[in-house]
N, C-alpha and C positions, 0 to 999 in steps of 0.2 A: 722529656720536657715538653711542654704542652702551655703556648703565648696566644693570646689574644687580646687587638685593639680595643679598648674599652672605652668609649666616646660619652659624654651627658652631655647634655642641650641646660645651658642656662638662661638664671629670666633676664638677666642684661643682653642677649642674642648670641652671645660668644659660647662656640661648643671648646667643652677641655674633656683631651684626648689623654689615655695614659696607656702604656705597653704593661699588662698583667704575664707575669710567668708564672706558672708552677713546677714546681721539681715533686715527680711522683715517680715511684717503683713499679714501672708498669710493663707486663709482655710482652717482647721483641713483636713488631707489624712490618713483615717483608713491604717494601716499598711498592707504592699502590700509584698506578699512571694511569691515566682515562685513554692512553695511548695502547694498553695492552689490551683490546678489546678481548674477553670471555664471554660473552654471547654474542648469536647472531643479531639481533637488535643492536647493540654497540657498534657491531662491525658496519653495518648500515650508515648508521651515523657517523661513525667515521670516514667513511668513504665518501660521505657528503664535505665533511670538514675538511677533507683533503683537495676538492675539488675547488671550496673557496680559497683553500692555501693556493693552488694553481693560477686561479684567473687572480687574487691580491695580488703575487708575483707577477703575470702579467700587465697589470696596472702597471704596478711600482716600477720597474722598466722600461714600461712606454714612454709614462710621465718624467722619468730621470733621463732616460735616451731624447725625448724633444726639451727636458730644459735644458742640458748640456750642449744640443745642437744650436737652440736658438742664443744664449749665452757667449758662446762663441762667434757666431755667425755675427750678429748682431750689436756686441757690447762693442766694438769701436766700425764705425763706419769709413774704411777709406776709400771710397768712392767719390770721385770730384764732384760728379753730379748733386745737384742738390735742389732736382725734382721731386714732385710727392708721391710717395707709394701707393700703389692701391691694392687692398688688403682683399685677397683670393676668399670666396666663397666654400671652394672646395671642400675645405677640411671638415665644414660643419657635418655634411653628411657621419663620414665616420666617428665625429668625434660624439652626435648624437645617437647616431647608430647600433655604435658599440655596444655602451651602456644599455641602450633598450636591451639589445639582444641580448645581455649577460643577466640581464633582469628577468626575462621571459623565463632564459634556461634553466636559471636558481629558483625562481618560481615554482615552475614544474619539478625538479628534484628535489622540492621541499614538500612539495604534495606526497610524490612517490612516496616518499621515504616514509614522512606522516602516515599515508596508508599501510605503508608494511610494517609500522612498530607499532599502531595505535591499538588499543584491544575494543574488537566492537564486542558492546554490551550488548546484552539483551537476557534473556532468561540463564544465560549460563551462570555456573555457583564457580566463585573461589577457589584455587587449591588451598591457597595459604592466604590467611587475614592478619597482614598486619597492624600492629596499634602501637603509637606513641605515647610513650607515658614519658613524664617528666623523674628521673633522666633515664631511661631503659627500655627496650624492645620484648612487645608479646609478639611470638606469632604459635596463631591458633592454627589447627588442622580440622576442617570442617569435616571432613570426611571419614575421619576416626576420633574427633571429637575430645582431642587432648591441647595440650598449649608448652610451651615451652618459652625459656627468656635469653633474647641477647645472642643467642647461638642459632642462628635458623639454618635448618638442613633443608636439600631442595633437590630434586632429581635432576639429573645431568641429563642433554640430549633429548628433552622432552620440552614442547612450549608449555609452560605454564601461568596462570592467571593470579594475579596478586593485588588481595584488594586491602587500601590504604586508608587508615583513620585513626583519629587520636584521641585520646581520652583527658587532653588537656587543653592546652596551647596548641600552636601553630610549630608543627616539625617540618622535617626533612630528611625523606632517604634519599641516599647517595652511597650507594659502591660506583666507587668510582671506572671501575674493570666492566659494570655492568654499563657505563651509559648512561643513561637516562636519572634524570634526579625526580623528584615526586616531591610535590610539596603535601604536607599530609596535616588538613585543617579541619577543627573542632565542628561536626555537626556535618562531616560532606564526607562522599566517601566519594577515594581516585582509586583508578586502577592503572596496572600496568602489566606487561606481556614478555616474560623472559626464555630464554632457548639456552642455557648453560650450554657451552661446547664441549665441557671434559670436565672429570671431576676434578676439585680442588678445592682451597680455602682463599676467601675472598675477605675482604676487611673496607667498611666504610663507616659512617656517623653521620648524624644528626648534621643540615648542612645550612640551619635557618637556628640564630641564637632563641631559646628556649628558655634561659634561666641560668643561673649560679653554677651548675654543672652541664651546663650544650655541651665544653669542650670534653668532657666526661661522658657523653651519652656514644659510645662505638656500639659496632653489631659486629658482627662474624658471621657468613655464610659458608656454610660445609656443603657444596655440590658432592653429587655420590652417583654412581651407578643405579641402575635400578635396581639388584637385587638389594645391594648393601643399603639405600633407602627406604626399602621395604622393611628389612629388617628393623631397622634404627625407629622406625613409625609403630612396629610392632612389638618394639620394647617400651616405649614409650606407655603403650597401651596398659603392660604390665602393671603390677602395683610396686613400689620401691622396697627391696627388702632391706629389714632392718634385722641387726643380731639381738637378742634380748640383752645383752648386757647395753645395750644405747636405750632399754628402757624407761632409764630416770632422765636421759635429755627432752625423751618423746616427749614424756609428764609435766616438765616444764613449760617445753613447747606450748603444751596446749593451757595449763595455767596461769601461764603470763600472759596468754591472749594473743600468741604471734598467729595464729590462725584466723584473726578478726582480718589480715590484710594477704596472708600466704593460702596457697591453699596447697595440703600433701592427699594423695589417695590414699585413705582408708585409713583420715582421720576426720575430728570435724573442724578443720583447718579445710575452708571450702571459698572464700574470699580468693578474689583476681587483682585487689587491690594495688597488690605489690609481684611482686615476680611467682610464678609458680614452682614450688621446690618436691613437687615428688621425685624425681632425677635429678638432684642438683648436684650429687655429686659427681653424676658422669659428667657434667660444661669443667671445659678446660680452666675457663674466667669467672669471676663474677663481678657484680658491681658493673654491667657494661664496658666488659671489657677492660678494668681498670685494675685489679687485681689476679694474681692465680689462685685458683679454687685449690687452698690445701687448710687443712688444719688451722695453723697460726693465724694465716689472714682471717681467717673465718673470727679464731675467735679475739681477735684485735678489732673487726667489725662489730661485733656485737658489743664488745665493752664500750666501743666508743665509736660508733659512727657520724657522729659529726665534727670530728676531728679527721676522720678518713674522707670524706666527702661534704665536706658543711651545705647548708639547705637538703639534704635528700630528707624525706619522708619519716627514713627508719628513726623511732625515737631514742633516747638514751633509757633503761630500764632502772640503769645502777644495782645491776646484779652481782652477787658473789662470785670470784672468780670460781668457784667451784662450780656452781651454776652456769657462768659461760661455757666454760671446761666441756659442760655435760650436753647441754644443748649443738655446742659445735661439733661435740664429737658425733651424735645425732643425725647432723644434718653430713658430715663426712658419711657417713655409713649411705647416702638415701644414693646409691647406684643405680 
């Protein structure tokens, strides 16, 4: 289940607010905390977070320990006297003092920290180019010159450089494991510096509304060892085989013009418009993460994607279900 606040501004100044749910059949997402730091950059930052948890709790204490004293001390006077007090200087010192000093401290721990996560630019290239599209993730491999969607693999134990832009609107990445969110705006390009500790699987989304499917737009990061992401970059490389009997999906494929927006190797489906599927059927998901990559959904997408995702891109063709059949079966086979 996947809800989101949906807010309009009207022209009498009054905003009306309404709770949107959707109920979709979508892949278990092991629970994702910005508490379980997987990179060293996260961990940083968290240890900054924690240090302001520290002195907030010493605040909060302070301030509740002197208003319970004075509350006390003060709320009934039984004292005969009823000469006039003279209010102590004293306390200014620490009570201005403090504050400076927890200001200075937080200042400089915010530089540090900024300096160790921040990636300085200069001539250095990308390992990995991310790009927002409306609702789905490219990342490109500059380095072997392939691209891949929604699933991005990344080497474990290694810093690497990730450069951020969109080929739309105004996104947002955010794994939350990773730390750091990125906003990623039309015409600018950000970057950011990640250290994976271990291999594993990571899960975040789009974290700046985007459109009709924001809550729709997930990624997956598969961190890997070096050899195993060697490998995985070097199949990529590969061309997708297909058996000849997925022959007549290919022939559709490229007849119905799905190659004006897909692009597959070692066809003339050469368009980055939409997700790239020479390997499409090795990703676990498709549709950002929104479905499992098998047969059925595949071809329940295709007969009708905008009943699966309404506003995405992909058009309706109004094909034969034989024709679905063949195509999907097509794109199952692209290993």
């Amino acid at each position: 289940m996947v809800s989101f606040l949906f807010c309009q501004y009207k022209t009498n100044g009054m905003i009306f607010c309404r709770l949107v749910i959707f109920l979709q059949a979508i892949p278990e997402i092991p629970f994702q905390s910005i508490l379980r730091s997987s990179t060293v950059e996260a961990e940083q930052v968290n240890q900054l977070t924690n240090y302001f948890f520290l002195a907030a709790a010493f605040i909060l204490a302070l301030v509740s320990g002197l208003t319970i004293y004075i509350l006390l001390k003060y709320t009934r006077d039984n004292s005969s006297s009823k000469e006039e007090k003279v209010l102590s200087s004293i306390w200014e010192i620490p009570m201005i003092g403090i504050p400076a000093l927890l200001v200075a401290i937080f200042f400089y721990l915010n530089i540090r920290t900024l300096n160790a996560i921040h990636p300085a630019i200069g001539d250095e290239k990308p390992d990995v180019v991310i790009t927002g599209h409306q609702w789905w993730w490219e990342a490109y491999y500059p380095g072997a010159n392939v691209s891949t969607a929604n699933e991005v693999h990344l080497p474990a134990g290694k810093k690497i450089l990730l450069q951020m832009k969109s080929a739309d609107v105004i996104h947002d990445w955010w794994i939350p494991q990773f730390g750091n969110k990125v906003d990623i705006v039309p015409g600018r390009n950000n970057y950011i510096t990640i250290t994976i500790k271990k291999p594993g699987e990571f899960y975040g989304s789009c974290n700046e509304f985007c459109g009709a499917q924001h809550a729709h737009m997930r990624v997956k990061v598969i961190a890997q060892n070096g050899e195993d992401y060697d490998q995985w970059l070097n199949s990529l490389q590969q061309p997708a085989v297909s058996e000849k009997t997925f022959f007549a999906g290919k022939k559709l494929f490229i007849e119905k013009t799905c190659g004006n927006c897909h692009r597959i190797e070692g066809t003339v489906g050469i368009s980055n418009s939409g997700p790239d599927l020479t390997h499409f059927a090795a990703r676990g998901t498709f549709l950002a993460g929104m479905l499992e990559n098998n047969l059925t959904n595949i071809e329940n997408w295709i007969r009708n994607p905008q009943d699966i995702k309404p506003g995405a891109h992909m058009p309706d063709f109004l094909l034969a279900d034989s024709s679905v059949y063949a195509i999907a079966s097509y794109l199952n086979s692209l290993k």
